[in-house]
DRENZAGU-41333 format. One record per atom (N, C-alpha, C): atom name; x, y, z; residue in three letters; residue number from 1. Coordinates in pm, 1 decimal. Example, Ala and Ser with C-alpha at 12.3 -4.5 7.8 and 13.67 -1.06 7.14 Angstrom:
2
  atom        xx        yy        zz  rest   nr
     N    1319.0    -569.0     780.0   ala    1
    CA    1230.0    -450.0     780.0   ala    1
     C    1320.0    -330.0     780.0   ala    1
     N    1285.0    -225.0     708.0   ser    2
    CA    1367.0    -106.0     714.0   ser    2
     C    1290.0       3.0     787.0   ser    2
***
This chain:
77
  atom        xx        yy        zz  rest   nr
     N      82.8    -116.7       0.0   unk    1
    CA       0.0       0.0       0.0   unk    1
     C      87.8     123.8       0.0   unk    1
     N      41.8     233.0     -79.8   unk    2
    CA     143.8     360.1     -34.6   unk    2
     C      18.6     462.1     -15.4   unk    2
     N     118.5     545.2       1.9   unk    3
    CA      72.2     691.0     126.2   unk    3
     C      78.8     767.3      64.0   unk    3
     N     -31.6     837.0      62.7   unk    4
    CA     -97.9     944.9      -1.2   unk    4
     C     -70.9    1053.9      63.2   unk    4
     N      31.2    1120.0     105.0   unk    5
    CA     -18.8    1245.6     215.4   unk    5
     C     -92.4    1388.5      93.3   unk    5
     N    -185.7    1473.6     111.3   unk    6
    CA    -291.3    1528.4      70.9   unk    6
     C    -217.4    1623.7     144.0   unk    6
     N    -175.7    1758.0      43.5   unk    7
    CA    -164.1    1889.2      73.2   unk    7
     C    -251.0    2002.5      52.2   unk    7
     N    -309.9    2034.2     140.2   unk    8
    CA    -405.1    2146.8     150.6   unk    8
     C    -332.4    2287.5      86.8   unk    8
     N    -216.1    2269.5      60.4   unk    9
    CA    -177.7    2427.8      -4.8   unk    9
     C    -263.8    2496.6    -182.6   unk    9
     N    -230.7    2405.7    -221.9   unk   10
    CA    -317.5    2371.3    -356.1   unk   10
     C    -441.3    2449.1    -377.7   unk   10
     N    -561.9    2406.6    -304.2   unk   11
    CA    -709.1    2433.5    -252.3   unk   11
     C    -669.5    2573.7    -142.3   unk   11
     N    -597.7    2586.4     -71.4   unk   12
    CA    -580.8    2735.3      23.5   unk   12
     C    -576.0    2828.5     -86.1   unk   12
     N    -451.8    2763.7    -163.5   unk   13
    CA    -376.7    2959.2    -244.2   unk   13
     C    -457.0    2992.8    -301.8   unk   13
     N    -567.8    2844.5    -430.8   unk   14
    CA    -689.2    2922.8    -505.7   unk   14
     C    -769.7    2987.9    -387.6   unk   14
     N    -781.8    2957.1    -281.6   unk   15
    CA    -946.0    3028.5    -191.4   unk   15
     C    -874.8    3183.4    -187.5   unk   15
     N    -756.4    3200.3    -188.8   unk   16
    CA    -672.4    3323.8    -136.9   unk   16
     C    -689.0    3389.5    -252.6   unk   16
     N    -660.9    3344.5    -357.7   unk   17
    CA    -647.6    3413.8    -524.9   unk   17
     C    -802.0    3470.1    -527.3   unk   17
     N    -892.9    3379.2    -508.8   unk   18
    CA   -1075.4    3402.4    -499.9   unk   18
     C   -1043.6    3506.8    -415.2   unk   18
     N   -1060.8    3531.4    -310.0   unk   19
    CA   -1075.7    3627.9    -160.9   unk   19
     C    -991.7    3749.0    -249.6   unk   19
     N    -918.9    3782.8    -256.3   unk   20
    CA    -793.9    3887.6    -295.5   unk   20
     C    -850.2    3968.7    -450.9   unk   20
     N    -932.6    3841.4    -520.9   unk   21
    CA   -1010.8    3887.0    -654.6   unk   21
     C   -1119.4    3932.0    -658.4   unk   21
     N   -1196.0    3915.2    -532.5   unk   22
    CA   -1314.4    3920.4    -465.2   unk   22
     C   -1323.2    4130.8    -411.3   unk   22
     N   -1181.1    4057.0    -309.4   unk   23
    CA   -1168.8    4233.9    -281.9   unk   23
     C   -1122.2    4357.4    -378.9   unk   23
     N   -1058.9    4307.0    -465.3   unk   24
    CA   -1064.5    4412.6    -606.6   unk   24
     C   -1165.3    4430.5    -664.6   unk   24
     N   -1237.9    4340.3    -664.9   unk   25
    CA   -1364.1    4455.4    -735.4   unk   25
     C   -1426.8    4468.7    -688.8   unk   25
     N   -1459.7    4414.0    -557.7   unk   26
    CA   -1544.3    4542.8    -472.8   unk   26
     C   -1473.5    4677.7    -467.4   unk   26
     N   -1346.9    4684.8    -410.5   unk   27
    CA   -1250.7    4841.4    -421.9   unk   27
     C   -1307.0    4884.8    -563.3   unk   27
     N   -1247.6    4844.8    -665.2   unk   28
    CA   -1199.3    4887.5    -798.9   unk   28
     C   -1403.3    4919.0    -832.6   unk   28
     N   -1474.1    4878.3    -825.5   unk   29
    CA   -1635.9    4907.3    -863.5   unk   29
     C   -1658.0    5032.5    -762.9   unk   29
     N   -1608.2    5018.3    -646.6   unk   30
    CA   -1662.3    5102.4    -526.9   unk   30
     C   -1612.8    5243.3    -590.9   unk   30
     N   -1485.7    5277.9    -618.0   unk   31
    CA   -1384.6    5348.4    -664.0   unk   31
     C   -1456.3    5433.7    -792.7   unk   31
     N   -1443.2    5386.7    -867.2   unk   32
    CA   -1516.0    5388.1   -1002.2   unk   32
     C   -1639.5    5417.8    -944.3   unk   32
     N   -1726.9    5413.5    -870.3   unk   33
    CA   -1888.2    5425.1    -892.5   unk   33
     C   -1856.4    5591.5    -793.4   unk   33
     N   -1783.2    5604.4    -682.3   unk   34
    CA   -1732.7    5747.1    -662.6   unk   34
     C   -1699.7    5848.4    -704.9   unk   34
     N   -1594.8    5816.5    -861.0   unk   35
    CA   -1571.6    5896.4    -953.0   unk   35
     C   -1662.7    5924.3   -1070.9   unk   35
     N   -1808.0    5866.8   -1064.0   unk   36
    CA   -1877.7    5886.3   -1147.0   unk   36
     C   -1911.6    5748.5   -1239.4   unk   36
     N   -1853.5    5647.2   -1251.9   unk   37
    CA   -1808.8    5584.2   -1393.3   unk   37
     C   -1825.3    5491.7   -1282.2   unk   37
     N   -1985.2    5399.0   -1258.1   unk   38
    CA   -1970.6    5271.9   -1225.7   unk   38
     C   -1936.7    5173.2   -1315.5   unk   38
     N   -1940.7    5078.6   -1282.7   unk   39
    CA   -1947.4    4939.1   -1380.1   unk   39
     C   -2084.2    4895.6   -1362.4   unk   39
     N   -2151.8    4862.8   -1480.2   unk   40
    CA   -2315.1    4798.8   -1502.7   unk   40
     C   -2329.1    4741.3   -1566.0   unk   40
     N   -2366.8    4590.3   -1583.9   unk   41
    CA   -2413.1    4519.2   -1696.1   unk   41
     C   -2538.7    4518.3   -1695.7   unk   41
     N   -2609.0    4486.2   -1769.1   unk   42
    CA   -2763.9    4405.7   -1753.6   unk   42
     C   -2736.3    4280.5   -1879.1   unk   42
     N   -2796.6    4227.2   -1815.0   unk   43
    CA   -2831.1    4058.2   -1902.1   unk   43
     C   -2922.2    4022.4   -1907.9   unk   43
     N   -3043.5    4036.1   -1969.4   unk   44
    CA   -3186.0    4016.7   -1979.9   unk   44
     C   -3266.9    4118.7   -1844.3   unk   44
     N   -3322.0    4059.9   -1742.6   unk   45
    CA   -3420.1    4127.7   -1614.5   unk   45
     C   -3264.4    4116.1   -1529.0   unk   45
     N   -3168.6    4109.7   -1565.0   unk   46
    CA   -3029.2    4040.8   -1447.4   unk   46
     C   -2911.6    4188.2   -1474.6   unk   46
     N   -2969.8    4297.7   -1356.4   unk   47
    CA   -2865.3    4378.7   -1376.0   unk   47
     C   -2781.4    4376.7   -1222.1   unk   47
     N   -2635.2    4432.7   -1292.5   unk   48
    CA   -2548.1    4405.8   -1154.1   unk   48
     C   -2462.1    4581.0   -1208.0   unk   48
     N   -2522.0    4655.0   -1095.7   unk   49
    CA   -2442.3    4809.8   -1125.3   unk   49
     C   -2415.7    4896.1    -966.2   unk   49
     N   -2362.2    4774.8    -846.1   unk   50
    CA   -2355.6    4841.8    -760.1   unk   50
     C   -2221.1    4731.4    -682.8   unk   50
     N   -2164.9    4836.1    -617.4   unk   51
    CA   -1982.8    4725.1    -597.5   unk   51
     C   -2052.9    4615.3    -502.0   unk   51
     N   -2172.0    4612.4    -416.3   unk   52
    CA   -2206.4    4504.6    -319.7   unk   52
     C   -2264.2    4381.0    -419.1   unk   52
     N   -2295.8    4431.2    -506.8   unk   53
    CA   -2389.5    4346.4    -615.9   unk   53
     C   -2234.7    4270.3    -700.9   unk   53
     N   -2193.1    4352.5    -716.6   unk   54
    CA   -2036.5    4297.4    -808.1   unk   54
     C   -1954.6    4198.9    -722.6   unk   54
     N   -1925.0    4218.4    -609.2   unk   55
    CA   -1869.5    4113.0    -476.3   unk   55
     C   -1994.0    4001.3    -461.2   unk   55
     N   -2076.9    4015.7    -438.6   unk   56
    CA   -2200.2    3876.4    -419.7   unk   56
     C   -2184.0    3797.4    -531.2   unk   56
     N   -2214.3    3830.0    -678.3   unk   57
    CA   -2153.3    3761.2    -760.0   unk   57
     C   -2070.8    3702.4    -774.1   unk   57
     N   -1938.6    3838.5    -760.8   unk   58
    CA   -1804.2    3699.2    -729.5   unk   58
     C   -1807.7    3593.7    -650.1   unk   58
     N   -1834.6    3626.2    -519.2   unk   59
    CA   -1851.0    3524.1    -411.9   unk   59
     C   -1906.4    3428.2    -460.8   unk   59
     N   -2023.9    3398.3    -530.2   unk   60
    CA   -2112.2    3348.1    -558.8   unk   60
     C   -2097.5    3245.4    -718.2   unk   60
     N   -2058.3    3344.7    -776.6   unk   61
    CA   -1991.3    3247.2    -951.6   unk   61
     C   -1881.8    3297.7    -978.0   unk   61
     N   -1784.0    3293.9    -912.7   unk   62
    CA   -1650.9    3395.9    -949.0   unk   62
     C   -1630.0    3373.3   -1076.9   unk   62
     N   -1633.3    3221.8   -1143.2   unk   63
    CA   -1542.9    3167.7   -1286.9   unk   63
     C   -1660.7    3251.9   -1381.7   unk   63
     N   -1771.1    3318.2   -1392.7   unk   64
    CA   -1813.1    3409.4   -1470.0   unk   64
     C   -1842.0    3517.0   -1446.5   unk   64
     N   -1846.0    3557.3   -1276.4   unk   65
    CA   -1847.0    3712.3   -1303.7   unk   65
     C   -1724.3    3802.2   -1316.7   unk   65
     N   -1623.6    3717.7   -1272.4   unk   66
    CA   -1480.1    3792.3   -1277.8   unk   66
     C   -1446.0    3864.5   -1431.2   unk   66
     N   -1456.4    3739.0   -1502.7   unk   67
    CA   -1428.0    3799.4   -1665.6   unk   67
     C   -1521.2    3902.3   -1716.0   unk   67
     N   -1637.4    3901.8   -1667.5   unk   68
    CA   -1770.2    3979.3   -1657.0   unk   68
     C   -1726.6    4099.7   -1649.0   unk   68
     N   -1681.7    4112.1   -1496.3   unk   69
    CA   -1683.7    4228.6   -1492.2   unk   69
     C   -1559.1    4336.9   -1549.3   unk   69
     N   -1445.8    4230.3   -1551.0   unk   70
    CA   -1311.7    4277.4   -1607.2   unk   70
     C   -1375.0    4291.9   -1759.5   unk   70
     N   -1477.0    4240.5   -1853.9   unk   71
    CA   -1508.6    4282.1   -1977.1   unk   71
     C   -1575.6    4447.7   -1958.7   unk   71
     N   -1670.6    4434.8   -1863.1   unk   72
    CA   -1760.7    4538.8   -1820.9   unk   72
     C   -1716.2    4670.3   -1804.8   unk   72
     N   -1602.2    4657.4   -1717.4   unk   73
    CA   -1545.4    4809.2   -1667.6   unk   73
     C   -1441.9    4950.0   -1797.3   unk   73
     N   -1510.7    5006.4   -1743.1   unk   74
    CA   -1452.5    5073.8   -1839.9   unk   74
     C   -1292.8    5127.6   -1842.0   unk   74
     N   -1185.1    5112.7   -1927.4   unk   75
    CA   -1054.5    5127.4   -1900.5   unk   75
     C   -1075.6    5269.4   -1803.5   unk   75
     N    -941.3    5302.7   -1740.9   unk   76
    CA    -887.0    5452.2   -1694.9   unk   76
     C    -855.6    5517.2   -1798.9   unk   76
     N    -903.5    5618.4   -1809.4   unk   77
    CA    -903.2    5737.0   -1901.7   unk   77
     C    -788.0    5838.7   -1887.8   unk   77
***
């Protein structure tokens, strides 16, 4: 029989990469919606144009709202 030892670093760094990607766009939406220039999509009745609404998402489907919203935002001018 052999031994499997199972490293939890793997599964941590992605939750850390999530969490850390999570808090940029809440900042980076929050930021932007201060200076005038939120980020807003709508997708049929499915709009997301407020930084608490942009973080729940992530939290929630990160692998499509991340690119979402990085499509969404408008460059710095």
């Amino acid at each position: 029989m052999s031994a499997q030892s199972s490293s939890p670093i793997g599964p941590v760094a992605l939750l850390l990469v999530v969490l850390a990607t999570d808090l940029w766009v809440y900042r980076d939406a929050a930021t932007r919606a201060r200076q005038g220039r939120p980020v807003e999509v709508t997708i049929g009745s499915l709009q997301i144009a407020t930084p608490a609404a942009w973080l729940i998402g992530c939290l929630v489907l990160w692998v499509a709202v991340l690119p979402l919203y990085l499509i969404a935002r408008r460059p710095d001018d």
